[in-house]
N, CA and C atoms as an extended XYZ file, in Angstrom:
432
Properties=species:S:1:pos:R:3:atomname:S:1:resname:S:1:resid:I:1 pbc="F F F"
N       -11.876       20.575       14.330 N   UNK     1
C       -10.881       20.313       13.305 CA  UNK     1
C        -9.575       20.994       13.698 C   UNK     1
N        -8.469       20.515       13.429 N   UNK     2
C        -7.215       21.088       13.871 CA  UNK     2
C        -6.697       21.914       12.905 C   UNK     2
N        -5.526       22.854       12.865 N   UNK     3
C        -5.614       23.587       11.982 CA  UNK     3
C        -3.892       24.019       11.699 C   UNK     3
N        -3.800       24.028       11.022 N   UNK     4
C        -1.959       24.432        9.923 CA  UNK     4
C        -1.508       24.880       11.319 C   UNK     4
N        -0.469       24.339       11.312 N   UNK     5
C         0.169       25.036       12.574 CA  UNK     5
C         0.201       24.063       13.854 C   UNK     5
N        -1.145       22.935       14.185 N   UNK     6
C        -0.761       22.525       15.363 CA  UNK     6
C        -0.322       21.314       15.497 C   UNK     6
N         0.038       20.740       16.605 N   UNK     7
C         1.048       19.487       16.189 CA  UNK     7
C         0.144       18.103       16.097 C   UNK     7
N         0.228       17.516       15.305 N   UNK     8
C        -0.470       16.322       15.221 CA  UNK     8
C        -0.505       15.215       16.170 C   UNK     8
N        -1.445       15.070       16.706 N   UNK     9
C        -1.604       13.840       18.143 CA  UNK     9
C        -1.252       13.046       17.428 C   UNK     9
N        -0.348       11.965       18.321 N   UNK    10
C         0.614       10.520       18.347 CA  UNK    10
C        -0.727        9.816       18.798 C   UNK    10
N        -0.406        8.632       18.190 N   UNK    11
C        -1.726        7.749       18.214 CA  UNK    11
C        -0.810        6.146       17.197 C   UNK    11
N        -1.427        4.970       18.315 N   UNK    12
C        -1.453        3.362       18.109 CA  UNK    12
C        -2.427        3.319       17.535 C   UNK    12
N        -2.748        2.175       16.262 N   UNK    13
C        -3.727        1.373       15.805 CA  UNK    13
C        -3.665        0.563       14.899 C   UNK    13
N        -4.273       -0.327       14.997 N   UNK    14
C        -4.855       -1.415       14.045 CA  UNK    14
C        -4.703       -1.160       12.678 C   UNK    14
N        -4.091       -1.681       11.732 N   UNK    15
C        -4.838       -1.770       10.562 CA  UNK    15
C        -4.979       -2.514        9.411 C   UNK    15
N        -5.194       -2.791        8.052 N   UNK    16
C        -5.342       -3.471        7.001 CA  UNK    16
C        -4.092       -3.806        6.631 C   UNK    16
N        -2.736       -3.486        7.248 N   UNK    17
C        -1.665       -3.687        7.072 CA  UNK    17
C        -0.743       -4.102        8.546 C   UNK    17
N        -1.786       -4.234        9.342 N   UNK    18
C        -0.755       -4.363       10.560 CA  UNK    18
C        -0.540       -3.060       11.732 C   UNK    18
N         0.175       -3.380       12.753 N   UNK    19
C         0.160       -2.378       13.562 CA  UNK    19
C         0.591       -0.885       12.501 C   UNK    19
N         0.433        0.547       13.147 N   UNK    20
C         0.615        1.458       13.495 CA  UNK    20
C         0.893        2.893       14.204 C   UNK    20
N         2.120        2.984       14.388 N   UNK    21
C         2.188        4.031       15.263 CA  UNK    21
C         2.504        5.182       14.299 C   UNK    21
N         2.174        6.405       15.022 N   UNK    22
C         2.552        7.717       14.127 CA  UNK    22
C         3.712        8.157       14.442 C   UNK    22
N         4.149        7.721       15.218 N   UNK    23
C         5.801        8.229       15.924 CA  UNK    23
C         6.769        7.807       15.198 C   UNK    23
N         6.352        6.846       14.470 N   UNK    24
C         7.472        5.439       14.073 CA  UNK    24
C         7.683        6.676       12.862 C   UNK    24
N         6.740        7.533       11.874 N   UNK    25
C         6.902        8.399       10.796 CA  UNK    25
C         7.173        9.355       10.942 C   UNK    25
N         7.485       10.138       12.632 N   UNK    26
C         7.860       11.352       12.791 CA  UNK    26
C         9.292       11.662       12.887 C   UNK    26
N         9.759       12.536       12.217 N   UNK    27
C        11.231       12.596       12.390 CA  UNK    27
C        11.770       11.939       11.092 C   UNK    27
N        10.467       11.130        9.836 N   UNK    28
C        11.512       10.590        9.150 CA  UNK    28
C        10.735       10.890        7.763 C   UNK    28
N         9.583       11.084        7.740 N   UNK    29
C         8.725       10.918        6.334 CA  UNK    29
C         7.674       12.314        6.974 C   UNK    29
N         7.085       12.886        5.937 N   UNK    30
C         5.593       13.068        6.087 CA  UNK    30
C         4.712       12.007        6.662 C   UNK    30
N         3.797       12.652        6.823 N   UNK    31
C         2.566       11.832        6.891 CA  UNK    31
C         0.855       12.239        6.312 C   UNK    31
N         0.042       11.604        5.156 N   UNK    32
C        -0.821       11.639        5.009 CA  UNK    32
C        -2.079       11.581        5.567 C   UNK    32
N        -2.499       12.041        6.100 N   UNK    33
C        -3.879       11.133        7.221 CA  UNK    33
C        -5.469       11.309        6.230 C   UNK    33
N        -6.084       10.744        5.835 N   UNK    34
C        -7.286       10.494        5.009 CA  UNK    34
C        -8.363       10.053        6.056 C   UNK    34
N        -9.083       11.088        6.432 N   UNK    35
C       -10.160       10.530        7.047 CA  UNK    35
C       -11.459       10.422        6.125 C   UNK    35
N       -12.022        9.198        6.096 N   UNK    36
C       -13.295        8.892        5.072 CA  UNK    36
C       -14.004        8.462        5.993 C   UNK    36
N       -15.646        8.757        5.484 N   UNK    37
C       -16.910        7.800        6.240 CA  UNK    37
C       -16.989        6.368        6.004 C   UNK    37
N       -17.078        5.686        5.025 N   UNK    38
C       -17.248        4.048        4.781 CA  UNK    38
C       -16.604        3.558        3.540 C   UNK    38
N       -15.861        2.510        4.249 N   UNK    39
C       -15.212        1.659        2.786 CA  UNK    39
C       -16.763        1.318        1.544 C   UNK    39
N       -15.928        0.782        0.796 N   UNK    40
C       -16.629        0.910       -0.541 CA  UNK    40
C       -18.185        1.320       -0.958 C   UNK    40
N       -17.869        2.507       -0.322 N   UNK    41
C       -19.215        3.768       -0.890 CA  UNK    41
C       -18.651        4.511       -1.925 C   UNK    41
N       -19.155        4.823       -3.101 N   UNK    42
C       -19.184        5.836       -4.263 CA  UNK    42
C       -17.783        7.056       -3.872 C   UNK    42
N       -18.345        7.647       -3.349 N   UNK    43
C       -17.460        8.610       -2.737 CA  UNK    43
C       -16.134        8.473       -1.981 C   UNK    43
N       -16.336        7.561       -1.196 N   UNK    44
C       -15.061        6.911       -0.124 CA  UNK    44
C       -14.157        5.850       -1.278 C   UNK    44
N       -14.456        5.542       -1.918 N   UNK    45
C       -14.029        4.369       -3.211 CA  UNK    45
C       -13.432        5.760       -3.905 C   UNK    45
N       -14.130        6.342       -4.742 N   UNK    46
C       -13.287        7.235       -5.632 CA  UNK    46
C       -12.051        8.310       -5.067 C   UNK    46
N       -12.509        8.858       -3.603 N   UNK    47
C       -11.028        9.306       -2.798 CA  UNK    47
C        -9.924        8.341       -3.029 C   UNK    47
N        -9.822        7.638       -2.641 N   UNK    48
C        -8.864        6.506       -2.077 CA  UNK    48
C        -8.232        6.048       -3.163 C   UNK    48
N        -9.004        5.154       -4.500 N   UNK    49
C        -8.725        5.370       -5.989 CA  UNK    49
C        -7.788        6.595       -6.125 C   UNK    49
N        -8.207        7.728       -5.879 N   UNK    50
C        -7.639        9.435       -6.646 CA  UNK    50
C        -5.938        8.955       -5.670 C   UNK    50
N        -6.082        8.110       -4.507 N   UNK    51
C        -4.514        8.227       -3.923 CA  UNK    51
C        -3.936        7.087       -4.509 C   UNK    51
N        -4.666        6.174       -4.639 N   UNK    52
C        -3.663        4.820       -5.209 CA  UNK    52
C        -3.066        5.469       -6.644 C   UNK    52
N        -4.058        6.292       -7.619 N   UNK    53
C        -3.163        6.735       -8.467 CA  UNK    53
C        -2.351        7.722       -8.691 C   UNK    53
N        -2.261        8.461       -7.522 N   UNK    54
C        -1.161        9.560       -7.604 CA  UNK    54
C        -0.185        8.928       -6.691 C   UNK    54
N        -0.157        7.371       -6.285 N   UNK    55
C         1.370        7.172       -5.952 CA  UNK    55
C         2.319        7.536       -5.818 C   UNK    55
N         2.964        7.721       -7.379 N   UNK    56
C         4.095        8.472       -7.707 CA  UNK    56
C         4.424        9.850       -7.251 C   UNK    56
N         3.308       10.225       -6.795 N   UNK    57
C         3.388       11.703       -6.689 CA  UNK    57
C         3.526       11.749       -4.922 C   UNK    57
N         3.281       10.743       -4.208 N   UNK    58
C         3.206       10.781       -2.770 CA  UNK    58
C         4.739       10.203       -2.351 C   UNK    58
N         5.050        9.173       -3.358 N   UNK    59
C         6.301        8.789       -3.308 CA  UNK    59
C         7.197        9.503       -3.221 C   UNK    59
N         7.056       10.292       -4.498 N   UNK    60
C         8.185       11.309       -4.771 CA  UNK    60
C         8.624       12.397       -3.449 C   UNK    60
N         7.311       12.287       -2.842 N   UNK    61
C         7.492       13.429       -1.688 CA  UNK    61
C         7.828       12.655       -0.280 C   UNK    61
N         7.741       11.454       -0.463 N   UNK    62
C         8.338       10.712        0.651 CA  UNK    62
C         7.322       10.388        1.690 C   UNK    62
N         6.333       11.156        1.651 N   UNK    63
C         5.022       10.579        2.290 CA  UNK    63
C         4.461        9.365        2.791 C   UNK    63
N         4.420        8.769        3.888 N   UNK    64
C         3.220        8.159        3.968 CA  UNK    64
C         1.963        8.391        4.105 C   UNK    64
N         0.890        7.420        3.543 N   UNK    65
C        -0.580        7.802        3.180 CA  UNK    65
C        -1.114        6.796        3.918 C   UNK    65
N        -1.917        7.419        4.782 N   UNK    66
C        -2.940        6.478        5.630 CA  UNK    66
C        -4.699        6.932        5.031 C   UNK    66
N        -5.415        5.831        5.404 N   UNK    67
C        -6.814        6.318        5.530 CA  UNK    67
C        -7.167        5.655        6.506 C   UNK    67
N        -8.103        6.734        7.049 N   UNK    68
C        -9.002        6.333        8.614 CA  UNK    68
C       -10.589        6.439        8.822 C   UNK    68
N       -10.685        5.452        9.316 N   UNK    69
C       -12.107        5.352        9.520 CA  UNK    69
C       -12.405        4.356       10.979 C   UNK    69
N       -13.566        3.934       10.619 N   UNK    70
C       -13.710        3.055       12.252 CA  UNK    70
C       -14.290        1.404       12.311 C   UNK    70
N       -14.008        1.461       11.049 N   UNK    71
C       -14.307       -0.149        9.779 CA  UNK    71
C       -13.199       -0.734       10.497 C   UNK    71
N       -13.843       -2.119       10.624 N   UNK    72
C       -12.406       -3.571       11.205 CA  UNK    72
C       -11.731       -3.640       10.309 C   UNK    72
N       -10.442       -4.324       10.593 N   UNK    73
C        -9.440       -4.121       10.036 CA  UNK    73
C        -9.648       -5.478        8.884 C   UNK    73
N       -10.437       -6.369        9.204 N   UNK    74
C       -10.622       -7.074        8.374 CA  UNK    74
C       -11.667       -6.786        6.754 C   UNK    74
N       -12.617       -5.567        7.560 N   UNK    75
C       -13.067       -5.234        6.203 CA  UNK    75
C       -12.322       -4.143        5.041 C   UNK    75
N       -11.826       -3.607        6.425 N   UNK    76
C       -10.017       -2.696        5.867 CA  UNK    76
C        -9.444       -3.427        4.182 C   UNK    76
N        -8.962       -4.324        5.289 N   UNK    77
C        -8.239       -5.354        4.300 CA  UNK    77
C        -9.044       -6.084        2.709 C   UNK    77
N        -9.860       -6.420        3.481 N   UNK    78
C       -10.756       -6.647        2.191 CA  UNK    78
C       -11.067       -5.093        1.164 C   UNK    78
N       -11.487       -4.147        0.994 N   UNK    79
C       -11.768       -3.034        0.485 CA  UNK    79
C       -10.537       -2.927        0.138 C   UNK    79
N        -9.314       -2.773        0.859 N   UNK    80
C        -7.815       -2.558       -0.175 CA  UNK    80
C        -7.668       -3.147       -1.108 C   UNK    80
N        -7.661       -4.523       -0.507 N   UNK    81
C        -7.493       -5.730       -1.907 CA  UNK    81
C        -8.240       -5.857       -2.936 C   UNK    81
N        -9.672       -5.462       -2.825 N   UNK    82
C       -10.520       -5.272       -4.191 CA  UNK    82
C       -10.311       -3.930       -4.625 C   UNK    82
N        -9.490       -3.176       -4.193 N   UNK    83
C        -9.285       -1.830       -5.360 CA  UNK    83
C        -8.020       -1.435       -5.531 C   UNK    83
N        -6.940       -2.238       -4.886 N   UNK    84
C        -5.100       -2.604       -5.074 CA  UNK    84
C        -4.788       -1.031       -4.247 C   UNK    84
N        -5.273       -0.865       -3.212 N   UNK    85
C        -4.784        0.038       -2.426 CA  UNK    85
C        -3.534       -0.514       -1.721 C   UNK    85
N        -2.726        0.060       -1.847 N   UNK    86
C        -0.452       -0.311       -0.749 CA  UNK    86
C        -0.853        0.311       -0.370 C   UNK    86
N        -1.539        1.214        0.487 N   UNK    87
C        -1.141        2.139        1.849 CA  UNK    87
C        -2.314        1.552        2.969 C   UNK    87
N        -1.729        1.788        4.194 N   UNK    88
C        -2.685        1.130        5.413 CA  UNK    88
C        -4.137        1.848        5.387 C   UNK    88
N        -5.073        1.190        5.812 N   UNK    89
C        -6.421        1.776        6.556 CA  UNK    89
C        -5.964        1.817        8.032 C   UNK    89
N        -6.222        2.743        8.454 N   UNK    90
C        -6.567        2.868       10.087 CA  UNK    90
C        -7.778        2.179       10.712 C   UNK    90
N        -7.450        1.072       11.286 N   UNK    91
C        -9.540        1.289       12.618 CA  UNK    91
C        -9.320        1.853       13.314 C   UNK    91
N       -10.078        3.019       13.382 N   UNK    92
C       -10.112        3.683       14.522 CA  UNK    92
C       -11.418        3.226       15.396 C   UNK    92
N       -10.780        2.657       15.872 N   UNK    93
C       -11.588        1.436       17.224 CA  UNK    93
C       -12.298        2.661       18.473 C   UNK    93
N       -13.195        3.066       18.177 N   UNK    94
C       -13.972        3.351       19.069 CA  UNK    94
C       -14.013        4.663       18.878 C   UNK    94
N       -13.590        5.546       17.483 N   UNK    95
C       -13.569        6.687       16.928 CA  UNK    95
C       -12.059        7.197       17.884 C   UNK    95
N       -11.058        7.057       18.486 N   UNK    96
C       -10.660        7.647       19.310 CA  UNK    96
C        -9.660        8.494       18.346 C   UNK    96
N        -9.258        8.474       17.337 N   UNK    97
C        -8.373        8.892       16.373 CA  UNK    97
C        -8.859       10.245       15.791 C   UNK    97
N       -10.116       10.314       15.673 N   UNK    98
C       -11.241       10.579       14.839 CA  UNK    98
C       -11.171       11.951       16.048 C   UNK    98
N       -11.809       11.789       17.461 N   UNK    99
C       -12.366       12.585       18.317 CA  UNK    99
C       -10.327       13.361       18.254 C   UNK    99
N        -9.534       12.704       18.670 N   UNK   100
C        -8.343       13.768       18.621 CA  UNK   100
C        -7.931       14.653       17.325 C   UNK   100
N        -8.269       14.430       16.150 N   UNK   101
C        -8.535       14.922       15.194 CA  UNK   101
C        -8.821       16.356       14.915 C   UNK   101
N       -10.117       15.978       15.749 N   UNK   102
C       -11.016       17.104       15.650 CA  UNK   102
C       -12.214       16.566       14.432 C   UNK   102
N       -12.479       15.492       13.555 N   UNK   103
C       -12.785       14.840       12.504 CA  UNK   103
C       -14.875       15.152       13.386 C   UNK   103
N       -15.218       16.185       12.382 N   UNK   104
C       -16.633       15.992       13.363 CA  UNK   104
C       -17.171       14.710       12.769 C   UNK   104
N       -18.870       14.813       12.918 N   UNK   105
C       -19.858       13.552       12.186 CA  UNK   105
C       -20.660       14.633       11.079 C   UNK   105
N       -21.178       13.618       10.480 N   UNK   106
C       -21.816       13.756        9.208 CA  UNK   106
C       -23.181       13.514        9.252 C   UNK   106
N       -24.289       12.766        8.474 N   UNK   107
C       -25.387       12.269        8.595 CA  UNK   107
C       -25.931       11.936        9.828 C   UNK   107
N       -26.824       12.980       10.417 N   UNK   108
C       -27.321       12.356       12.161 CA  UNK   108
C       -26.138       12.143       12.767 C   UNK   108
N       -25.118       12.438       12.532 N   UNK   109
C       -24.454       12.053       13.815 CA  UNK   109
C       -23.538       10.778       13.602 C   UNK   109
N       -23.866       10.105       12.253 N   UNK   110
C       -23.484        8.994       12.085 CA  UNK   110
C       -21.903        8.428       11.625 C   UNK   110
N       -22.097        9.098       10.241 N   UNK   111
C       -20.613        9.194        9.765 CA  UNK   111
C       -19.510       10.047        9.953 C   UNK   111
N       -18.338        9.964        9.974 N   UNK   112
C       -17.550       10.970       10.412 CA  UNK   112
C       -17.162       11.744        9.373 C   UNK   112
N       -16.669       12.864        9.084 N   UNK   113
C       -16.486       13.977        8.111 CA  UNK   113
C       -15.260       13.170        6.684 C   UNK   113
N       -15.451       14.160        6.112 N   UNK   114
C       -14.256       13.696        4.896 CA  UNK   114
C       -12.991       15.182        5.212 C   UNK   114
N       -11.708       14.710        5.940 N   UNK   115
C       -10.994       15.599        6.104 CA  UNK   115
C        -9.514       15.051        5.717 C   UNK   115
N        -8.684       15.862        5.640 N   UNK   116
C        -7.055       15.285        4.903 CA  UNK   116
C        -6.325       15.958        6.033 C   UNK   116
N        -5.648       15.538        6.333 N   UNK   117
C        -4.107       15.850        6.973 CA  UNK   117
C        -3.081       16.194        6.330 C   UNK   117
N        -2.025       16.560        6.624 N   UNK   118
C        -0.333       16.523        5.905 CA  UNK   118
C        -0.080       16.802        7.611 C   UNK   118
N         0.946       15.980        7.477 N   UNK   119
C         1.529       16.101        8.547 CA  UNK   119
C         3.615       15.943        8.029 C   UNK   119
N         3.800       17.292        8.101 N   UNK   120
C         5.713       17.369        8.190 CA  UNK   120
C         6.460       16.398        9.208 C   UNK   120
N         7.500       16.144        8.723 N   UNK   121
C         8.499       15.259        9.918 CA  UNK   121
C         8.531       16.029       11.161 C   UNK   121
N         8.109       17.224       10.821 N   UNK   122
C         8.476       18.086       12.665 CA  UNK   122
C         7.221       17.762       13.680 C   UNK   122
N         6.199       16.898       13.074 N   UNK   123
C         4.872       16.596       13.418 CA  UNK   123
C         3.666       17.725       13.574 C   UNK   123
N         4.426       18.800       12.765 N   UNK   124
C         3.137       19.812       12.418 CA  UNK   124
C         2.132       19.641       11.687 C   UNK   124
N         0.930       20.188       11.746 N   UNK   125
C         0.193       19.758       10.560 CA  UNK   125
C         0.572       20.663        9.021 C   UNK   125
N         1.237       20.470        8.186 N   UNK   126
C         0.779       21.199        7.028 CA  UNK   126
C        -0.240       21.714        6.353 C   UNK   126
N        -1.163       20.937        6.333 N   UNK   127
C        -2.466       20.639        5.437 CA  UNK   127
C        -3.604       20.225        5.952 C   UNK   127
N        -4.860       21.057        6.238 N   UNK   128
C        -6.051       20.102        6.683 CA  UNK   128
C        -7.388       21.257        5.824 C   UNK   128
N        -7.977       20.052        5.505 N   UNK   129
C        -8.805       20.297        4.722 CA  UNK   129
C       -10.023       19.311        4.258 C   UNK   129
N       -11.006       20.002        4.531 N   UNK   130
C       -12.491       19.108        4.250 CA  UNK   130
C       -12.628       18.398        3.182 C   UNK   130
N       -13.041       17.703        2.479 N   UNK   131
C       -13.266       17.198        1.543 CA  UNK   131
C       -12.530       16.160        0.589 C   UNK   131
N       -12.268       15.942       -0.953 N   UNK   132
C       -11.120       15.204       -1.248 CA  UNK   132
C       -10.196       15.983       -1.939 C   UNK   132
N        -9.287       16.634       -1.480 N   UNK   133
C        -8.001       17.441       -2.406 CA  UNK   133
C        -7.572       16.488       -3.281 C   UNK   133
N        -6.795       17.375       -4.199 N   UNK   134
C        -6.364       16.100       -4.783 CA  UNK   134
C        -4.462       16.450       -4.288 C   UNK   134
N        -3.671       15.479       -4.547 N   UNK   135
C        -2.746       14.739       -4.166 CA  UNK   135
C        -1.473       16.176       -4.263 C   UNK   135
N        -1.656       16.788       -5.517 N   UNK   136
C        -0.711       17.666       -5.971 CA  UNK   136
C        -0.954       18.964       -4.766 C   UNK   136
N        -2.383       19.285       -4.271 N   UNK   137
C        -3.021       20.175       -3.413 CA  UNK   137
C        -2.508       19.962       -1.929 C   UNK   137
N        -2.346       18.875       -1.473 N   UNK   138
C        -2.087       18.149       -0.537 CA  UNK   138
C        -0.670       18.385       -0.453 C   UNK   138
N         0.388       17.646       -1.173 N   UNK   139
C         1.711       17.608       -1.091 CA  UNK   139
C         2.608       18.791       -1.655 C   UNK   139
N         1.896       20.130       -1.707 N   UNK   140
C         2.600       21.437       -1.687 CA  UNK   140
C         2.641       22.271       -0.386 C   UNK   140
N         1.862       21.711        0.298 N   UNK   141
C         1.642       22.139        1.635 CA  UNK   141
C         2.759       21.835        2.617 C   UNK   141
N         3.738       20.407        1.968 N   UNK   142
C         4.639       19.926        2.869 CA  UNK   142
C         5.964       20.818        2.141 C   UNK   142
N         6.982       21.114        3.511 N   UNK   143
C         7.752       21.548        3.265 CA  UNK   143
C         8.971       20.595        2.690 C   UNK   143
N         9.930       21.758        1.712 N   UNK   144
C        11.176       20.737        1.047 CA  UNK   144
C        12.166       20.401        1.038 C   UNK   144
């Protein structure tokens, strides 16, 4: 896991919204990074929910909010649209997002961890942390 202080790996990918680069947000916004184990599971559903409704609150801070996982971009897309998620899913196509991360596995080996990012325009990390913070926890970490 990476930790407050180091600079967040630049990384291309796929997603429920179209390409992504992380560069394209450095220098101009925050950045959110949401790593979850599986679209519409109990747990991975109610994270993601907790961000679509603190919007306002990610807005306000100028943030972009990603979530990542290693789901096609087509089931991406589908899982946004049945729960009105606006912010991209990541595929991370072959975990490679995931392994620079530092994002370990979960069950046998199977699923990958539940971890959050903040990432500042200077491409530091602000914020990393296991589990689901919630939004207000997350976006005090970024500087103002």
């Amino acid at each position: 896991m990476l930790h407050i202080g180091d600079k967040a790996p630049l990384f291309e990918a796929d997603s429920s919204q179209g390409k992504i680069r992380l560069q394209d947000y450095i220098g101009k916004q925050p950045v959110v990074l949401i790593f979850y184990p599986m679209d519409e599971t109990p747990g991975c559903t109610a994270q993601l929910c907790a961000v679509r409704d603190s919007k306002k609150l990610y807005e306000s801070a100028g943030a972009a909010v990603f979530g990542v996982n290693p789901g096609s971009a087509e089931h991406h897309k589908q899982f946004a649209e049945h729960h009105g998620f606006d912010f991209p899913i990541i595929v991370d196509e072959g975990e490679r997002i995931r392994k620079l991360y530092g994002v370990g596995k979960i069950l046998g080996l199977f699923l990958q961890q539940r971890i959050v990012y903040a990432i500042g325009k200077d491409e530091t990390i602000t914020f990393a942390k296991k589990g689901s913070p919630p939004a207000s926890e997350i976006l005090a970490s970024l500087p103002k």
